[in-house]
Every structure is written in structure tokens, then in C-alpha cells.
N, C-alpha and C positions, 0 to 999 in steps of 0.2 A: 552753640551757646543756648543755655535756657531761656526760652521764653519767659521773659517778666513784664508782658505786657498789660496785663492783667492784675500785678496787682499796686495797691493807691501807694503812693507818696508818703513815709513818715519821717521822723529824726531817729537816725541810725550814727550810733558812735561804736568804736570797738579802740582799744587798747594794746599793744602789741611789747615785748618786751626781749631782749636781748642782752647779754650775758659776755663780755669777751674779758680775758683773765692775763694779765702779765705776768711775766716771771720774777719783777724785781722793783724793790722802791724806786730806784732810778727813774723806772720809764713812767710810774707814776709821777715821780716831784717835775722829769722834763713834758711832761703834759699840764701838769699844772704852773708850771713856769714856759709855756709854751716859747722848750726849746728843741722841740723836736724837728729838725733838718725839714721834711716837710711840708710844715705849718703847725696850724694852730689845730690840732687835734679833733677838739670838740666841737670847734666852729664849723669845720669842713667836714664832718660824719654829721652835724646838722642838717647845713646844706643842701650833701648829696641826699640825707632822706626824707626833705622835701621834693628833691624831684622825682625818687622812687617813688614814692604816694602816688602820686600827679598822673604816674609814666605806668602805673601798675598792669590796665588793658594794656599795652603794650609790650609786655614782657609775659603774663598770666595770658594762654590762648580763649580760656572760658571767661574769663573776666571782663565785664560789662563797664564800657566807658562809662566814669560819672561826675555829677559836679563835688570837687573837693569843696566844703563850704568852711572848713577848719582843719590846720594840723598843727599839732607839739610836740616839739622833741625837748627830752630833758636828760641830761645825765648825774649820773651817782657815783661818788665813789668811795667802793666799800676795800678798803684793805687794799688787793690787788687785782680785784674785780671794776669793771665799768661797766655800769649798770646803763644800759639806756630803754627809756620807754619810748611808746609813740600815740599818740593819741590823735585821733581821725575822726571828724564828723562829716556827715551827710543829712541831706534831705531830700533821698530818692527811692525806689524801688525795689533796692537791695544794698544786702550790708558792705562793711568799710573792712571788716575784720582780713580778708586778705589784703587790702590795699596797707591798713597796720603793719603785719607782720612782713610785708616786701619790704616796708620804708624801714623797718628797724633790721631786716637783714641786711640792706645795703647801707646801715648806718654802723653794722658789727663790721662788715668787709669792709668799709673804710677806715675806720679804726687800725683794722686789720694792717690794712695795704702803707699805712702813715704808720707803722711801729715797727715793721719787719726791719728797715734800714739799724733801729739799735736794741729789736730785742726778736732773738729767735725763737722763743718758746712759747709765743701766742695761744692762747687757744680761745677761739668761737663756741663757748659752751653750750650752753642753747638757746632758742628762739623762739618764743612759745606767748598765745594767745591768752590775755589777765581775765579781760571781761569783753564785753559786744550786750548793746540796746539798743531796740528799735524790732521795729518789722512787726507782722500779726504775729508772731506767740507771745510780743509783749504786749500786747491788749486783749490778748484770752482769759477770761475773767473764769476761774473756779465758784463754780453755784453750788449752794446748799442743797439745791434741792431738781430732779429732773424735770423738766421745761416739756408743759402738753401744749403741742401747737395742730394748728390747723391749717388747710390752705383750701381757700374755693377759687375757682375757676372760673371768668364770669365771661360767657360768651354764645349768643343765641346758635350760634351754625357748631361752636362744638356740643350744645347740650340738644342741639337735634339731630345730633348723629352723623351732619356730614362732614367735619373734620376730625381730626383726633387732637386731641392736647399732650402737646409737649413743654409748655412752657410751665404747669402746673407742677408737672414730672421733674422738671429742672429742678423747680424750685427745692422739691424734696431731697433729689438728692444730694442739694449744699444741705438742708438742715442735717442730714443725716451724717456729714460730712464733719459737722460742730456738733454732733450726740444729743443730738434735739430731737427726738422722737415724733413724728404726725401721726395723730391719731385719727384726724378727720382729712378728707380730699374728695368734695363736692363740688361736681359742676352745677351750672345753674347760669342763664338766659340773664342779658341784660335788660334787668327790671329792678327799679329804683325798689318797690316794695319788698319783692324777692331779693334783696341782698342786704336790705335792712332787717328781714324778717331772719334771716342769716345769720348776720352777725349777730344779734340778739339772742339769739337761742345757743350761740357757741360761746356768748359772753357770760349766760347763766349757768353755761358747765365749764365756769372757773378757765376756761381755755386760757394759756399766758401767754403765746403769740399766735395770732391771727395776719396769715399773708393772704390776700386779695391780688389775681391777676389776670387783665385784664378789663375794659373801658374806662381807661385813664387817657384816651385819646382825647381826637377832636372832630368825629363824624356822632352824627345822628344821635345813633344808637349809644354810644360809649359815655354812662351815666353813673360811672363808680364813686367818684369824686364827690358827687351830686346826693348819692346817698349815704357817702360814708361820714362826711362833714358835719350835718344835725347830731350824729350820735356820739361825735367824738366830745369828753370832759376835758381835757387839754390836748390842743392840735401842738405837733412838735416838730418845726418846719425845717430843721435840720435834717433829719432823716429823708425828705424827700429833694432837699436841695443837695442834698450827699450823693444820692443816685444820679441827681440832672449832670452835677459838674464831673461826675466821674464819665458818664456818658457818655456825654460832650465830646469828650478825647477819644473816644473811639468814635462815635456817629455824630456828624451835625444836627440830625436831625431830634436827637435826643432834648432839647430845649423844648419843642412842642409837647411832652409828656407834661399831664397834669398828675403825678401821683404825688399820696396824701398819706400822710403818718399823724396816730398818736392816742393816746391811752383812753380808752373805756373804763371805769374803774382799773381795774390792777391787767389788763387785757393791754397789748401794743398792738395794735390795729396796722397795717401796712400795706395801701393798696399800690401796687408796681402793675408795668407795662404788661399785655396780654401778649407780644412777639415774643418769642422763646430767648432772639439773642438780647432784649430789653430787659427779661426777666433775669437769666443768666448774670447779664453784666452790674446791675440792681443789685443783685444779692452778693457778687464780688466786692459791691463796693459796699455793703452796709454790714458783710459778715465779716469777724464774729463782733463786731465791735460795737451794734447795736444793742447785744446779750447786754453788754455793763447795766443797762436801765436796771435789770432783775436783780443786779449787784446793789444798785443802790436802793433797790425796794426790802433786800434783805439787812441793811442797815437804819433803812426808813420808821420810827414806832410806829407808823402804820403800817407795814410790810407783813407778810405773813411769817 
């Protein structure tokens, strides 16, 4: 199975639809006068593709147990066709769209299995997926315009050489992952003035995101928080509470993180954890979904 441990939680619906075709008014009117030898047709091809939904991991080998949170079955009837759809929501990890299309083909084989007794020319025409929402490409926002971003590093033992930064490196390579190009990636000592002195001079060349990583802790030295908070013009405390609670679920320890978001003029400011798997897991949980802000800045009369 895929690892989907990694990514957040949204509202995931998909659609699924199926197609089975009679051969004669008869088996039509005895479905609709439910007197078909069997039962009741429509009610029991309901039913069973509620429990296919439900039952999906357990028939699909790749398919990730999940909480069903909604299903509808509904049927149509067109001519000599019976139309059924299925509709599935979730709010989890991944989407519903196979768990749809199981429930509507064991809702066509039912049909199926409850007509053979008085009509032999059945056919199961097709099975086929209408729509599916939810997940990160529905929150991939299209920009006007390409995003200069920055990232400093803030840490005394990697700016004097005896460590190497990897978590700075992480970082870049999710932006580069969402087409956000870095143009700057400077190390630099934890110094209140030194990182003030920083963002200021990255904020006057127009930079439109700046990520900060590292001392967002709670030892001594780890003073980012400390300096980035005078300079911020709107603090925007979702974005760092986005990171703690996505955390959380992987590390306990993640609660102790003090990091800090939010706009310098038209600049989004983002200081995250200076651990690699801090940063790493930070930018899973805030990308691409933090981008929207430059969505609304291009809608903004103030927006460039």
C-alpha cells in the first residue's frame, strides 16, 4: 500500500456510476411494481452497495481502510436502462473514488443476479468514475505571477561550519516541488539582530515568501520567534498552528515548537523548526495550501 501518512486530512467525495440495460418493458414495469421473484430490486442493489462502500479495503488489495462519513445510492430510469450513481464522502487522507465505483459495481451485479431469473439478455454496460473532490490538487491555486522566495537558516554551529544544514535543503526542495523558485538560501547564527537585519533587507527586494528555519525552540540560544514578531504587520496564527497540530500526529514533541507566521508588507514571513524532520513535516503540512494568501493578494486592490 502507499504510504499516505504524510499527507493532512480534507473533504474527499467522488461519484461513481453504472449502467445495466434490459431487454424488455416487462422487466422494467416488474421492477417498478416490485414483482420481481427475488425482491424488491432497487432496494436490495441499494443495500448491497452500501456494504460494498464500507467493504471496499477488503476486496481492493491497495486500498486504504477509511472512515465512510456519507454514502447515496440513487436510481434512474431511462427507457431500458437503469441508471445507478453512488456518491461517497470522506474526511481523510485519500480519496473515495474507488470505494464509488466498487459500491456501484456491486450495485450493477445485483441488479444483475435479481433479473436473470426473468430476463436473459442483461447487460452490465459500463462503470465509470463522473467526478472526485478533495485532496491537495484541489487546493493548488494557479498564480499570476512566479513567487521569489527565500529561505535562511538560522543556526550558530551550522554557520560556523561544524554542521551541515539539511533541513534548509528540505525545505527547498518541497518549494521547488510547488514551482516556487529560491532565489536566496543564507545561513546565519542565532542573533536577534542578525535575522532582523535579514528579513529586512529580503523584505526590501520585494521577496514574496520568506521561510526561516530554525530557533523556534526552547534552549538558550533559539531566538527566532523573538525576532521575527516586532517586524511582523499582521501575525497569522493559523499557519503555525497548522504545522504544531499536523506534528503532533507524528511527534509528541512537536507542541513545544514556537514557530511563527505572517505578513511583512506583501512578504509571508514563516519561521519553522530548525530539525530537518520538523521542517520537512512543516512544509507537508502548510504546502501548497499556504500559496492561496498570493491568491488573495491577486484579487486584493491592494495586490500587485
Amino acid at each position: 500500500m502507499i504510504d499516505i501518512t504524510g499527507k493532512i486530512k480534507t473533504h474527499r467525495q467522488a461519484i461513481a456510476q453504472a449502467i445495466v440495460k434490459v431487454s424488455s418493458r416487462q422487466t422494467i414495469d416488474a421492477i417498478l411494481n416490485k414483482t420481481v421473484p427475488k425482491g424488491d430490486v432497487l432496494e436490495c442493489s441499494r443495500v448491497a452497495g452500501l456494504f460494498a462502500v464500507k467493504r471496499t479495503s477488503d476486496m481492493i488489495p491497495d486500498c486504504h481502510p477509511l472512515p465512510v462519513e456519507y454514502t447515496k445510492i440513487t436510481h434512474q430510469i431511462d427507457d431500458l436502462s437503469i441508471v445507478a450513481e453512488v456518491e461517497v464522502h470522506t474526511i481523510y487522507r485519500t480519496g473515495v473514488e474507488v470505494e464509488a465505483m466498487h459500491g456501484a459495481s456491486v450495485v450493477a451485479l445485483t441488479i444483475y443476479d435479481m433479473l436473470k431469473p426473468i430476463d436473459k439478455n442483461i447487460e452490465i454496460q459500463n462503470i465509470k468514475l463522473i467526478s472526485k473532490k478533495g485532496g491537495k490538487s484541489e487546493f493548488s491555486d494557479k498564480l499570476k505571477k512566479d513567487l521569489k522566495s527565500s529561505v535562511i537558516v538560522c543556526s550558530d554551529s551550522i554557520s560556523a561550519g561544524q554542521k551541515h544544514d539539511k533541513a534548509g535543503k528540505a525545505i527547498i526542495a518541497k518549494l521547488e516541488k510547488y514551482n516556487v523558485n529560491n532565489e536566496q538560501y543564507i545561513i546565519i547564527p542565532d542573533n536577534i539582530e542578525k535575522i532582523q537585519e535579514t528579513i529586512k533587507n529580503l523584505c526590501d527586494k520585494k521577496t514574496d515568501l520568506l521561510i526561516i528555519t530554525g530557533g523556534t525552540g526552547l534552549s538558550k540560544t533559539d531566538v527566532t520567534p523573538e525576532a521575527v514578531k516586532p517586524l511582523l504587520d499582521r501575525e497569522i496564527p493559523g499557519i503555525a498552528e497548522a504545522a504544531r497540530n499536523y506534528g503532533q500526529n507524528m511527534m509528541p514533541y512537536s507542541m513545544l515548537s514556537r514557530s511563527i507566521a505572517g505578513l511583512i508588507g506583501e512578504t509571508l514571513v514563516i519561521a519553522l523548526p530548525g530539525s530537518t524532520r520538523g521542517a520537512k513535516e512543516s512544509m507537508d503540512a502548510l504546502f501548497p495550501y499556504v500559496l492561496h494568501i498570493f491568491k488573495l493578494n491577486e484579487k486584493s486592490p491592494h495586490g500587485n
